[in-house]
C-alpha positions as CSV (number, residue, x, y, z in Angstrom):
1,X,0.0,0.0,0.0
2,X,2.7,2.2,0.7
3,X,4.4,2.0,-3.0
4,X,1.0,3.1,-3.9
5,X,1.4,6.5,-1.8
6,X,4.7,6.3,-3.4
7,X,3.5,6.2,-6.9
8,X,0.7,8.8,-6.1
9,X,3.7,11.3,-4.7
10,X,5.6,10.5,-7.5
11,X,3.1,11.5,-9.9
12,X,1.8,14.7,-8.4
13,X,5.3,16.1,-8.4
14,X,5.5,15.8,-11.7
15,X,2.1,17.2,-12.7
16,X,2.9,19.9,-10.6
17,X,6.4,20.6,-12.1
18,X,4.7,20.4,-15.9
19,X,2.3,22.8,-14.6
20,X,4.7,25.4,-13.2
21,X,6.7,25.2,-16.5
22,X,4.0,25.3,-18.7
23,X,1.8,28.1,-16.7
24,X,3.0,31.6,-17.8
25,X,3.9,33.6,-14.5
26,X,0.6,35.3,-13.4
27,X,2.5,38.3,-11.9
28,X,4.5,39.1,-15.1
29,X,2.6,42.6,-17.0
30,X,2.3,42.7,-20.3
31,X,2.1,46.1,-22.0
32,X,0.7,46.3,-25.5
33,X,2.8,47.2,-28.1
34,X,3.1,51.5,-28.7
35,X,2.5,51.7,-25.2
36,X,-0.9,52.3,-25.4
37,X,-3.5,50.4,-22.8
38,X,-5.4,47.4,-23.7
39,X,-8.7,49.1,-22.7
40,X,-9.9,52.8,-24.0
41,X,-13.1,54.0,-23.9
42,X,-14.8,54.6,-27.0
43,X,-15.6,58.2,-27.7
44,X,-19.5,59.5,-29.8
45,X,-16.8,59.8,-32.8
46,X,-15.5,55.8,-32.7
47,X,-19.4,55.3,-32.1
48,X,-20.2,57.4,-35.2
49,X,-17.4,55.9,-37.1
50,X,-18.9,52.2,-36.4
51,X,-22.3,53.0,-37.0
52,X,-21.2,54.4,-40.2
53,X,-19.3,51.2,-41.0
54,X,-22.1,48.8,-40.3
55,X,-24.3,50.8,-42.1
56,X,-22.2,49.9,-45.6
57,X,-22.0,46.5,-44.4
58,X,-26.0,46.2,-44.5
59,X,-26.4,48.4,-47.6
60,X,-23.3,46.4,-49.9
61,X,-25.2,42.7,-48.7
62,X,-28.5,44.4,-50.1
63,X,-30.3,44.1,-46.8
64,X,-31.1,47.5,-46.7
65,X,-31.4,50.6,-48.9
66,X,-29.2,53.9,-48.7
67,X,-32.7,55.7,-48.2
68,X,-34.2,52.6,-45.7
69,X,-31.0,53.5,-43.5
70,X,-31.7,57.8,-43.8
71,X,-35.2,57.3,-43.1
72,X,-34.1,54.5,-39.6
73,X,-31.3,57.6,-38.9
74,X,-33.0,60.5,-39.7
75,X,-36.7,60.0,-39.6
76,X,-39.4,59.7,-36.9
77,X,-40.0,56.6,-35.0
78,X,-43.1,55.3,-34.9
79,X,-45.1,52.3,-34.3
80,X,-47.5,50.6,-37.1
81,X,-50.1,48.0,-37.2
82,X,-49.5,45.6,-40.2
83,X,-52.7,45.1,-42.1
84,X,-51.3,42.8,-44.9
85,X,-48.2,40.6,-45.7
86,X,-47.1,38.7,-48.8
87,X,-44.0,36.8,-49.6
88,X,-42.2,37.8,-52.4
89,X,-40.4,34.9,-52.7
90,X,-36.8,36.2,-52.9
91,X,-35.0,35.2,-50.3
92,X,-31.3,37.0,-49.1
93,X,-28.9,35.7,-46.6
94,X,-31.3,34.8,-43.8
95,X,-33.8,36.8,-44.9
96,X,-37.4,37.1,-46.5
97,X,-38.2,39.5,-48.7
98,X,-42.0,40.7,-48.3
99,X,-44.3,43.2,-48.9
100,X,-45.9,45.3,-46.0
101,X,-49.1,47.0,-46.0
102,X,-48.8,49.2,-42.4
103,X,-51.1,51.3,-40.6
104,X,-48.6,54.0,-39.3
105,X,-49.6,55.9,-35.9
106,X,-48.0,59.8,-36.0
107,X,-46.8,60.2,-32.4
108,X,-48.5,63.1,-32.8
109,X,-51.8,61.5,-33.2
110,X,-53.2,60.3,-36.2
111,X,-52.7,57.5,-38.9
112,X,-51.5,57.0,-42.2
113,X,-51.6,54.0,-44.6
114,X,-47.9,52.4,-46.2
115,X,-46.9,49.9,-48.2
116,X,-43.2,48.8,-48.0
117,X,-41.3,45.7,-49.6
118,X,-38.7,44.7,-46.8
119,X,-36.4,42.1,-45.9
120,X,-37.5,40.5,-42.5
121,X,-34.9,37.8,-40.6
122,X,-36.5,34.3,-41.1
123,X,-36.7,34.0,-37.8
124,X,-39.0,36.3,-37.3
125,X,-41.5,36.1,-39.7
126,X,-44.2,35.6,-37.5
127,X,-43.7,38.7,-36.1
128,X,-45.3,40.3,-39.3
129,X,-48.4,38.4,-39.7
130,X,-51.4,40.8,-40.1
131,X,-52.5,42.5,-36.7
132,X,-49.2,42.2,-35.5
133,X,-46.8,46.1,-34.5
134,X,-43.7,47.1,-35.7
135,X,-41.5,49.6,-35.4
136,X,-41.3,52.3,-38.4
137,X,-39.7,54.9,-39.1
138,X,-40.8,57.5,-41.7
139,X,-40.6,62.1,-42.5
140,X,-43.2,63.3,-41.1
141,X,-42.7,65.9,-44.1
142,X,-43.2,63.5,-46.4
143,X,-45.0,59.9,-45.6
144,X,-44.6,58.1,-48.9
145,X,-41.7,56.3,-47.9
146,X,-41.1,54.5,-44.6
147,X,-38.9,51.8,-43.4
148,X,-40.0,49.1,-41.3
149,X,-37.6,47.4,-38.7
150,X,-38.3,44.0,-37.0
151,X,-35.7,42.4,-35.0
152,X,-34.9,38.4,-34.9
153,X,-37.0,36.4,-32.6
């Protein structure tokens, strides 16, 4: 029993030496290279920037339109009732394309009828069945155009 204990000792020790080789030292800092830290707040300008970025991204894979993204930037957010749906068909990336007919509420009070062809995530396609709200966005100078965001279930 004891050349068990033996063994056991034996074995530990070397774990434990492996480990202590192989395990950088924990008290050792690490600067980044340029000197600059590894952590920096991001500033409205990086936000900008990104937003900006991500933006292209969306508009070059087709799943939005230049005036889709100036209407969700620059327009008034609303909320709409959807009154009709049809599938298109088409089909991008994870997404369907369909056509939206939406009763828009003016935060002002008030309604307005839109029809809009958008691309909706497949996942959440049942979140645009007839009766169901979304969120819109539209001019309140000029309510032919509006863009209609849903988010992935």
């Amino acid at each position: 029993m004891s050349s068990a204990y033996s063994i056991a000792l034996v074995m530990f020790l070397l774990v434990a030496t492996a480990l202590a080789y192989l395990i950088p030292d924990r008290d050792e800092v690490v600067t980044p290279e340029g000197g600059e830290a590894d952590e920096r707040l991001a500033t409205a300008d990086d936000m900008a920037a990104i937003r900006a970025e991500f933006d292209r991204m969306l508009v070059a894979k087709g799943l939005v339109t230049d005036g889709q993204i100036d209407l969700i930037r620059h327009g008034t957010k609303s909320r709409a009732v959807i009154t009709g749906m049809r599938t298109t068909g088409r089909a991008r990336e994870d997404f369907r394309e369909v056509e939206l007919d939406v009763m828009v509420h003016r935060p002002g009070g008030g309604q307005f009828a839109a029809h809009e062809k958008a691309l909706i995530p497949e996942s959440a396609i049942t979140k645009v069945s007839p009766g169901s709200l979304v969120d819109t966005y539209y001019r309140s100078d000029d309510e032919s155009a509006v863009a209609v965001c849903v988010s992935p279930a």
